[in-house]
C-alpha positions as CSV (number, residue, x, y, z in Angstrom):
1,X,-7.8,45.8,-128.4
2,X,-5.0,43.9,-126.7
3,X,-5.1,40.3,-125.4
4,X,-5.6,40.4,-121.3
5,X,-2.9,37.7,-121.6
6,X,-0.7,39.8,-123.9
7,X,2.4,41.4,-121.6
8,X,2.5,45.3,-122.4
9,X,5.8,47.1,-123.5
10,X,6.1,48.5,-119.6
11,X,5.9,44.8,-118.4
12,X,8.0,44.0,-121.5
13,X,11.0,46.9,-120.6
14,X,10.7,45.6,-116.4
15,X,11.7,42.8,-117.8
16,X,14.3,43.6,-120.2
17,X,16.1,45.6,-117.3
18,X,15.5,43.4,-114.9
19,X,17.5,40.3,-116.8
20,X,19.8,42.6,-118.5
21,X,21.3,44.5,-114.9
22,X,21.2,40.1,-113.4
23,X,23.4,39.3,-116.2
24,X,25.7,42.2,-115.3
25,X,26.4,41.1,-112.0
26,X,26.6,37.8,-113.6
27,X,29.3,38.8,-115.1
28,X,31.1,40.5,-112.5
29,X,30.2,43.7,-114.4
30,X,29.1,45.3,-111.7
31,X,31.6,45.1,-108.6
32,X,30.6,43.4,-105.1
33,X,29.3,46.4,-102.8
34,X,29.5,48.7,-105.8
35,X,26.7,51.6,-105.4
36,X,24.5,51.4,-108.3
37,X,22.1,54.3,-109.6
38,X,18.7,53.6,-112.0
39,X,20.3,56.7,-113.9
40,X,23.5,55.1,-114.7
41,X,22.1,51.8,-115.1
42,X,19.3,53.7,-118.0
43,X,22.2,55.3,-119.6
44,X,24.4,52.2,-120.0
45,X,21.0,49.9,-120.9
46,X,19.7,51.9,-123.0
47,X,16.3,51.4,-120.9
48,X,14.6,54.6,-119.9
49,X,14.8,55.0,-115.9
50,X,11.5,53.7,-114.7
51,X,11.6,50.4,-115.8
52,X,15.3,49.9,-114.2
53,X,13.5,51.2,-110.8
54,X,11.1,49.0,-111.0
55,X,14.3,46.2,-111.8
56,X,16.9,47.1,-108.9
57,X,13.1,46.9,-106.6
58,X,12.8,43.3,-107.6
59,X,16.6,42.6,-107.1
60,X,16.6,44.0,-103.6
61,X,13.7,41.3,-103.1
62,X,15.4,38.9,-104.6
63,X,18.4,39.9,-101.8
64,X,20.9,40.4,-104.5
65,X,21.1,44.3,-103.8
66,X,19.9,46.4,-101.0
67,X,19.2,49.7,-100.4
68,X,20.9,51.8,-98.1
69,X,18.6,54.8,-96.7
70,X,20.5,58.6,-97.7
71,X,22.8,56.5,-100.4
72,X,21.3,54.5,-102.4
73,X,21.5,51.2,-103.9
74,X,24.3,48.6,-103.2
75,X,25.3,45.3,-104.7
76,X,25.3,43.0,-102.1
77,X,27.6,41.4,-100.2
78,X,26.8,38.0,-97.9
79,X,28.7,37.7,-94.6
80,X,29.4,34.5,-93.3
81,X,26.8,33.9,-91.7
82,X,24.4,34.4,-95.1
83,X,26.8,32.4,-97.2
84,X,26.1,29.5,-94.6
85,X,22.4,30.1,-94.9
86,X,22.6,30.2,-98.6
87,X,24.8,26.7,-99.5
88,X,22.3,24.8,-96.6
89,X,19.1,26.1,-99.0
90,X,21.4,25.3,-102.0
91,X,22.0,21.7,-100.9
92,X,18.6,21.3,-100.5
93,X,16.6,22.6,-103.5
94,X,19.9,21.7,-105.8
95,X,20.6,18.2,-104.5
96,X,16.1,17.6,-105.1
97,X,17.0,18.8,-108.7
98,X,19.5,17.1,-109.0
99,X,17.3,13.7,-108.4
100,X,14.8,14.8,-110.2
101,X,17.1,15.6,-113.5
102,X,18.3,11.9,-113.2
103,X,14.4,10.7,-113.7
104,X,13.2,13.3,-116.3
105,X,16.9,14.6,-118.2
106,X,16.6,13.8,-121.9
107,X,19.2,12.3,-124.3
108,X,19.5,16.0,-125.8
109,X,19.9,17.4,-122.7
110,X,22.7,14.3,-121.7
111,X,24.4,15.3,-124.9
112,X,24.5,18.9,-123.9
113,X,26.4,18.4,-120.9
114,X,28.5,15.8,-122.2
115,X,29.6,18.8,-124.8
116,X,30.0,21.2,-121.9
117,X,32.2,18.3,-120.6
118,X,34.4,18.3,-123.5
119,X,34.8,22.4,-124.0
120,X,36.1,21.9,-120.3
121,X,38.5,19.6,-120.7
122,X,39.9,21.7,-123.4
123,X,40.1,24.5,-121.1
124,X,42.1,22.6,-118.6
125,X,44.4,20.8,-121.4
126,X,45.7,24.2,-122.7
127,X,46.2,25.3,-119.6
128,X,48.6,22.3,-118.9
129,X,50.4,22.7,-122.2
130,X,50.8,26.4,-121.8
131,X,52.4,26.0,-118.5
132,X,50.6,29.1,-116.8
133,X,49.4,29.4,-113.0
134,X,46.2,30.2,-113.7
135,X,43.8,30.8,-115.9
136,X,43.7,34.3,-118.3
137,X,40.6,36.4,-117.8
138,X,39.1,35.4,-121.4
139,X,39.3,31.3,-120.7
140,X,38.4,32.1,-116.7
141,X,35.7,34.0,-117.8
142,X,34.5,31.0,-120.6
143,X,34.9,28.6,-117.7
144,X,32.4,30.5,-115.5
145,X,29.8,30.2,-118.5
146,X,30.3,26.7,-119.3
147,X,29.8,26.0,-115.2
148,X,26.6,28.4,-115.2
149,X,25.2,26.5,-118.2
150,X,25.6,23.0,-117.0
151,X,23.8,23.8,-114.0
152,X,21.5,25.2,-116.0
153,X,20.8,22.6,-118.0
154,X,20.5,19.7,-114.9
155,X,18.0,22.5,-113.0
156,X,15.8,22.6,-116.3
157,X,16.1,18.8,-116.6
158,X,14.3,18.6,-113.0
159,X,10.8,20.4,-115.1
160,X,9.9,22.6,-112.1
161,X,9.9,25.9,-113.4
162,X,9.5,27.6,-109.4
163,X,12.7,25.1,-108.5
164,X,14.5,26.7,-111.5
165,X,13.8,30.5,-110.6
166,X,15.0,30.1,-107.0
167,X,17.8,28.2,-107.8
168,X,18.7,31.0,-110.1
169,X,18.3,34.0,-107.5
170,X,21.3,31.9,-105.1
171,X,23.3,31.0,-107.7
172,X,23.6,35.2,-108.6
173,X,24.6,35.2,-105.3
174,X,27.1,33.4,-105.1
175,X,28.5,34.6,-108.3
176,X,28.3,38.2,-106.9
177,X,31.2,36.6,-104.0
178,X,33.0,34.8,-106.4
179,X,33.1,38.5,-108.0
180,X,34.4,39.9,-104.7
181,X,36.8,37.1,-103.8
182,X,38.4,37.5,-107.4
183,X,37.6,34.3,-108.3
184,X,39.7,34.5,-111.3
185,X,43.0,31.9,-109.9
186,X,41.8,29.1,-111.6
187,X,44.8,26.7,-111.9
188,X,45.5,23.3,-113.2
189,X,44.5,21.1,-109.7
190,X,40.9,23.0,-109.0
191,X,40.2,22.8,-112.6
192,X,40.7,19.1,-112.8
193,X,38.8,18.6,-110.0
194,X,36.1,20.6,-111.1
195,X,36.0,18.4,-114.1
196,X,36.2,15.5,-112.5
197,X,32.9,16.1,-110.3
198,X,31.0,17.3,-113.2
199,X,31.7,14.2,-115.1
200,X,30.5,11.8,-111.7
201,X,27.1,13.8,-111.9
202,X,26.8,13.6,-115.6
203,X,27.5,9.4,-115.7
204,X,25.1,9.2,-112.3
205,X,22.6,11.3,-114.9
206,X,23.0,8.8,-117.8
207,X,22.4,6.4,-115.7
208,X,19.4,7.9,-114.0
209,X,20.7,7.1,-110.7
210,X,19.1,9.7,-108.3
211,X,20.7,8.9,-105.3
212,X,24.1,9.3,-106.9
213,X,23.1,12.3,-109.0
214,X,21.8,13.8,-105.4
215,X,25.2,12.4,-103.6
216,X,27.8,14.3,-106.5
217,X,25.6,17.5,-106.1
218,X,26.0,17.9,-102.5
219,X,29.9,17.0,-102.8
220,X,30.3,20.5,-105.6
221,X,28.1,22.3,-102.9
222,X,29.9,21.3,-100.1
223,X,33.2,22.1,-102.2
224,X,31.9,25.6,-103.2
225,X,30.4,26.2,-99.3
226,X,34.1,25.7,-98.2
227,X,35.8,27.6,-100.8
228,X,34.3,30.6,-100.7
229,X,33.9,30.9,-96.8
230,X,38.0,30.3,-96.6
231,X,37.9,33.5,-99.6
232,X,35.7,35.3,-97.2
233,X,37.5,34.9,-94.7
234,X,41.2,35.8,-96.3
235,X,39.5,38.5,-98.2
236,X,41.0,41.8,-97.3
237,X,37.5,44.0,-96.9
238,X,36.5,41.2,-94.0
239,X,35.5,43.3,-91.5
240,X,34.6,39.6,-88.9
């Protein structure tokens, strides 16, 4: 007889389709606005169709798709007005993390980031010496990972496990507009910049100082907030 604590393989496949379809639009695999159907989605999984049902149901609560009545099921899109309602949440619950990561962030965790760090600045450095405008896909796409990681890893160090999971929900979000933007014109000056923040946070994390930690978080957010309403804005499918 089963455990009552032990998840069954239904529970176990929700799951599976429900993190595997997230880290599509993670990835940009699925486009911005993009109508999505459980059928496809089984087919490409490999995940029979009720458990991807059940998925896209928790992503449309989680706001990261909707459902149009007589079409189906969209990724979607923030307008302006969302995005500005998503970076003031952001600030909040990421700049709390953020102070909280600088009291409870381990000397593993430290040297995590400080290794992030470093695979960055090689990013950046042969992008200088190669003399290209922007970043290829491959190293843009590296970049994205290394940024989604780090976060990661300071939203873990804060040891609240709710904190973490809606953190996690905006930060798809806003990946899903970087998607639609074509966030892929990474150059030399927003990359060193990038960098340099980063690095700010991680020594006001070494040093446990929480009001700096909270301080460098809100500068990235504010930084992101700006960028991607200006991308909104200048994007050709901007209807405002």
């Amino acid at each position: 007889m089963r455990s009552p604590l032990t998840k069954s393989p239904t529970f176990n496949l929700r799951q599976q389709a429900y993190d595997r379809i997230r880290e599509l639009l993670r990835a940009g695999d699925i486009s911005p606005g993009e109508r999505v159907s459980s059928l496809g989605l089984s087919k490409r999984l490999g995940i029979s169709r009720t458990p991807v049902r059940e998925a896209l149901s928790r992503l449309c609560a989680d706001g990261v798709v909707r459902e149009v009545p007589g079409f189906g099921v969209l990724v979607h899109i923030p307008d302006a007005g969302e995005l500005r309602e998503l970076y003031a949440m952001r600030e909040v619950l990421e700049c709390f993390a953020a102070k909280e990561a600088a009291i409870n962030i381990t000397p593993d965790e430290l040297t995590r980031l400080q290794e992030l760090l470093l695979q960055w600045r090689g990013i950046a450095r042969y992008l200088r010496d190669s003399k290209q405008p922007r970043l290829e896909t491959r190293l843009h796409d590296r970049w994205i990972k290394i940024d989604e990681k780090f976060h990661e890893i300071v939203l873990a160090a804060a040891r609240n496990q709710l904190l973490t999971k809606t953190v996690d929900d905006m930060r798809l979000t806003s990946r899903v507009l970087e998607a639609r933007c074509g966030e892929d014109d990474l150059s030399l000056g927003p990359a060193a910049k990038t960098i340099l923040d980063h690095s700010r946070l991680y020594r006001a994390l070494q040093k446990r100082d929480a009001a700096a930690a909270e301080y460098w978080m809100r500068q990235q957010l504010s930084m992101g907030r700006e960028r991607h309403l200006a991308e909104l804005r200048d994007s050709p499918t901007n209807t405002e």
